[in-house]
N, C-alpha and C positions, 0 to 999 in steps of 0.2 A: 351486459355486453362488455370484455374484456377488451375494449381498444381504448389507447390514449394517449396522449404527446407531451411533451416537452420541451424546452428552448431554454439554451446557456451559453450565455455570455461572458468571453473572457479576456484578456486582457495581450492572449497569446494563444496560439494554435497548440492546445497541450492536448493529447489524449485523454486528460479527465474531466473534459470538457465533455464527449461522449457517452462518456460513462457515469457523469452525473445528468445528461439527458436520458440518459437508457434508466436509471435508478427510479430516478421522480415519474416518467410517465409509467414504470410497472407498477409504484404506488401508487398512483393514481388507479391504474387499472386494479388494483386487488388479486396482484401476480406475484409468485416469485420465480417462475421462469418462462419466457415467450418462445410461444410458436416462432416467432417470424421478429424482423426491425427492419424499418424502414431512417435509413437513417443519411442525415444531410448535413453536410461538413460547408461553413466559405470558405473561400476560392482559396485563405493562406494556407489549408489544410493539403492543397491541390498536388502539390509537388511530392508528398509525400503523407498520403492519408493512413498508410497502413496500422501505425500506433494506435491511432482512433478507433479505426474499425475493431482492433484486435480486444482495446477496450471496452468496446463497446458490446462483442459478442459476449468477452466475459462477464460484465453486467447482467448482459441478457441472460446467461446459459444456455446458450443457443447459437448453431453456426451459420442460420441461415438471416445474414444479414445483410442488406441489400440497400444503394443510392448512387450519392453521388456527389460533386463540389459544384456549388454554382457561387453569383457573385452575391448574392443576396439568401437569406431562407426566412422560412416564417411558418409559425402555428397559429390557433385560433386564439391565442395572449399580445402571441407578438412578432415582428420583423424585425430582421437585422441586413443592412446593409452598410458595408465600408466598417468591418469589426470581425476577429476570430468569433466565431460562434457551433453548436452543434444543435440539430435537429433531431429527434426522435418518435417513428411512431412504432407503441409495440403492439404485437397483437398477439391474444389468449384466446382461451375455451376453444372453439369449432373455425376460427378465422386463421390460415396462414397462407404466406406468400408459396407457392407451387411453380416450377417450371413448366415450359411449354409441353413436355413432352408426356405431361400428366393430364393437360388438359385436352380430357376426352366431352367434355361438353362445350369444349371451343367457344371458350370464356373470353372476352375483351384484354389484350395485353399489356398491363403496365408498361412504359416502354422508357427507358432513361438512356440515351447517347453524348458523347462527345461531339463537339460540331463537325471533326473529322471525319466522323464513322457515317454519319450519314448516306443512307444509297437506297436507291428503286427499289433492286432486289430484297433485302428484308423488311421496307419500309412496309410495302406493296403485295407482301405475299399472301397468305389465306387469311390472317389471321386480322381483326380489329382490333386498330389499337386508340392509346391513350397515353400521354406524356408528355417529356420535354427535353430539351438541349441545352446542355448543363453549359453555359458557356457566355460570354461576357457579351457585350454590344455589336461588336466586329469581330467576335468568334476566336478570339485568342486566348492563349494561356492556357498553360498544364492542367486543365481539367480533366477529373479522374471520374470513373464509373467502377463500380463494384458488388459483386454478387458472392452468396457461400465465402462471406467475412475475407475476402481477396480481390485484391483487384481484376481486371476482365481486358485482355491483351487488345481483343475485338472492338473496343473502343463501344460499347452496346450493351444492354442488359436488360433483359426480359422473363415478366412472372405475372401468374394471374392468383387472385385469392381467393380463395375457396370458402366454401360457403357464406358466401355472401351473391346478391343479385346487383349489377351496376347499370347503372345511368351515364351518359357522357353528354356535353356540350359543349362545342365552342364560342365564344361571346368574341365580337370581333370589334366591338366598340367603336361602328364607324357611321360616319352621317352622308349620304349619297347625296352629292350637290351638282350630279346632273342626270340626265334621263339616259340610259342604256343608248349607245351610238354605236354601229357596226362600224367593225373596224376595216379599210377597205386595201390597206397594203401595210407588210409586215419585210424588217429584211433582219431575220437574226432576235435579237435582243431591241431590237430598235421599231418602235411605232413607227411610219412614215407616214399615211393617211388613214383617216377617220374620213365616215359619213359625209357626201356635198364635196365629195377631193377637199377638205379643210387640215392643216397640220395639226396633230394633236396639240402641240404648245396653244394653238391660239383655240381649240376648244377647251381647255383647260383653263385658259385666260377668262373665255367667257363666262365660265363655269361660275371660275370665282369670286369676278365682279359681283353677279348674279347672285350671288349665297352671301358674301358682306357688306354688298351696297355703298362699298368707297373702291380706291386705286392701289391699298395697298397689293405690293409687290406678293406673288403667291406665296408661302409657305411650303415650297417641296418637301421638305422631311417630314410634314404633316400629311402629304396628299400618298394616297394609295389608288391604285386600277385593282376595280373592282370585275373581275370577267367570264364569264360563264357564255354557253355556245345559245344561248339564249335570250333575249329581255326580259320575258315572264323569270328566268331565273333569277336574272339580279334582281327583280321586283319582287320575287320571294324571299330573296337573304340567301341563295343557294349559291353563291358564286366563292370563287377563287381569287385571290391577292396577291398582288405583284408592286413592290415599292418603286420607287422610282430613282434611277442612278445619278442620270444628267440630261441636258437636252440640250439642242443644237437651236442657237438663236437665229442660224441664218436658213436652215432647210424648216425647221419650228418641229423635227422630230425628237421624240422621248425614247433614253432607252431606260429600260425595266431588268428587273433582275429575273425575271422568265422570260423566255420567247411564247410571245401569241400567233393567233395564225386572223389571217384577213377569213372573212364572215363570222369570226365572235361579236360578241357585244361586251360595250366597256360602258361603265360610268364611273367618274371620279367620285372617290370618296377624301371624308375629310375625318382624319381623327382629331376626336371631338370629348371632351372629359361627360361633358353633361351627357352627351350619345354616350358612352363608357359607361357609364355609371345606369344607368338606366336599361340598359342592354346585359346587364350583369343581373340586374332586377329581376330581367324577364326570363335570363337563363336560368337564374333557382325556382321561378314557379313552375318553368316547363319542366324542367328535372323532379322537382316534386312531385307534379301529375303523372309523369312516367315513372316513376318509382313505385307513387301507391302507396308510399307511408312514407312517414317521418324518417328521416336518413339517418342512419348510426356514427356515423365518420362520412370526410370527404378528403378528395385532394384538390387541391390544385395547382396549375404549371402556367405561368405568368410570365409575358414578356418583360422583359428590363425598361425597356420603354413603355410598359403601361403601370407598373406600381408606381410607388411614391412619387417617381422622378416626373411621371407625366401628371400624378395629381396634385402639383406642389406641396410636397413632404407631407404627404399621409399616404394609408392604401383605401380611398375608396370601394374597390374593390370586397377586399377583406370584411370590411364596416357590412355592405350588403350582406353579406355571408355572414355574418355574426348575426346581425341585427335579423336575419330570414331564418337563421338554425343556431339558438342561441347554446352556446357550452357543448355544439359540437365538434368534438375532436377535427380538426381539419391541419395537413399537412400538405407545403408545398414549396418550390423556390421561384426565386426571377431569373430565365433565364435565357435563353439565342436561336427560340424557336421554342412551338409548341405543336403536340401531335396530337390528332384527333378526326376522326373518319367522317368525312363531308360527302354524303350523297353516294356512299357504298367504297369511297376512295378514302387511303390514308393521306392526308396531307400534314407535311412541314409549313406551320402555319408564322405569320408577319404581327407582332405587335397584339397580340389574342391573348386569353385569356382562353384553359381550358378546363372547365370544374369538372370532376367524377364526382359521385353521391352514391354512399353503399348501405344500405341494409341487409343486417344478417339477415339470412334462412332461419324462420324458425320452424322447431320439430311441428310434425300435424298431429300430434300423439295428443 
């Protein structure tokens, strides 16, 4: 099976940085020219990626070369955050990256955005996707996207890969530390009452007490609204994610970075490393079962706040995935959002975690 990665670290954003990731993974593969590259620049690359990419096709001998800049990257070896680095996956034999407009068997779409480009309209249209938001903590900075060894005006890039059959999941690494509450008034962006006319702040409060058994003060950046139009939903894990912005200490309402509507159900959740870790566990078995064989390559698109920086300097994450598919090929960055189709909907997902798992087609000859 003709796929395989690389990671080079350098000292400076040079384009042979590229080009010696593009080299080593088609040795690795037993190539000397790819179908397709998959290929992942940081963020000092950001302002001006062209040199690389043009490197890197030349490497390949091939124009269709496709990514993007995020703040972080990493293969199944290694991560890099806070360093010039290049990422590369290339792929041979029967595997390349195709555009939409080939795919006639309405394949799940790679999908890599800028945090600007984001919108309903192609988020949401016919097709399933899978990806990420190439983009830093609070969505800033010259982050580039790139398709056909050039960059992409539309701030978006989109491709599925052929012959291959894919798996998706997203792992949301969270610990629910209260029971599904309908929500009983909404105004905008802001909770105003929960269940019993109580303010969210002070079910939140409860909540917390409840789950640490001392005073301390809640962790907001750690708590997320976990909310689906149902209970049975969030008790399934089928629910949507809304962080939380600020809250008002004298009304006790929260506002959220989605608007909900009164009769959903909410329960707080807690990001939690050991839930993280464990919930990543469970996303490579269920991805195995659904696949049906051992996976050939994977990717995946990792918030900024769940690799290293949330597992105190390591990727837990990564470690599961080595450790459950060892030496295989796996490509991905940290980056401002991740995409992944939840219950038939494409969602721009909060602090997730979202693995792909591909095995070729083989012939039935």
């Amino acid at each position: 099976m003709k796929v395989a990665t690389s990671i080079v670290l350098g000292n400076q954003a040079a384009p042979e940085l590229a080009a010696e990731a593009v080299t080593n993974a088609m040795q690795k593969a037993g190539i000397s020219i790819a179908n397709s590259v998959l290929l992942l620049l940081t963020s000092e690359f950001a302002g001006n990626p062209q040199a690389a990419i043009r490197a890197a096709a030349k490497a390949a001998n091939c124009t269709q070369v496709m990514g993007c800049s995020a703040t972080g990257i990493f293969t199944e070896e290694d991560w890099v955050l806070d360093a010039p680095a290049a990422a590369a996956m290339v792929f041979g034999g029967d595997i390349t990256l195709q555009l939409p407009q080939h795919n006639y068997s309405s394949q799940p779409l790679l999908t890599l955005s800028a945090p600007n480009a984001i919108n309903s309209t192609w988020l949401n249209n016919s097709y399933v996707r899978y990806g990420g938001v190439s983009g830093d903590a609070i969505g800033q900075g010259p982050f580039s996207v790139w398709q056909n060894a050039k960059g992409d005006v539309t701030g978006y890039v989109e491709a599925f890969l052929s012959g291959t059959n894919v798996v998706t999941q997203a792992s949301h690494g969270l610990s629910l530390i209260s029971q599904p509450i309908q929500i009983q008034q909404t105004a905008g962006f802001d909770l105003a009452l929960m269940g019993n006319q109580q303010s969210p702040f002070t079910v939140l409060q409860k909540a917390w007490k409840s789950h640490c058994k001392n005073n301390d003060p809640v962790p907001l950046h750690l708590i997320t609204a976990a909310y689906a139009d149902s209970a049975a939903a969030i008790e399934q894990g089928h629910y949507h994610q809304a962080s939380i912005i600020s809250h008002d200490e004298n009304s006790g309402s929260i506002t959220l970075t989605k608007p909900l509507k009164a009769g959903q159900f909410l329960s707080w959740a807690l990001r939690d490393t050991a839930a993280a870790e464990a919930d990543m566990l469970l996303t490579t078995h269920a991805l195995a079962q659904r696949l049906g064989c051992a996976p050939d390559f994977g990717l995946l698109f990792s918030c900024l706040g769940r690799g290293p920086y949330f597992y105190n300097g390591v990727d837990r994450d990564l470690q599961v995935i080595q450790r459950e598919f060892p030496h295989m090929p796996l490509l991905g960055f940290y980056g401002n959002g991740e995409i992944a189709s939840i219950d038939g909907t494409n969602q721009l997902l909060p602090y997730s975690a979202v693995l792909s798992l591909f095995a070729a087609r083989r012939s039935s000859s």
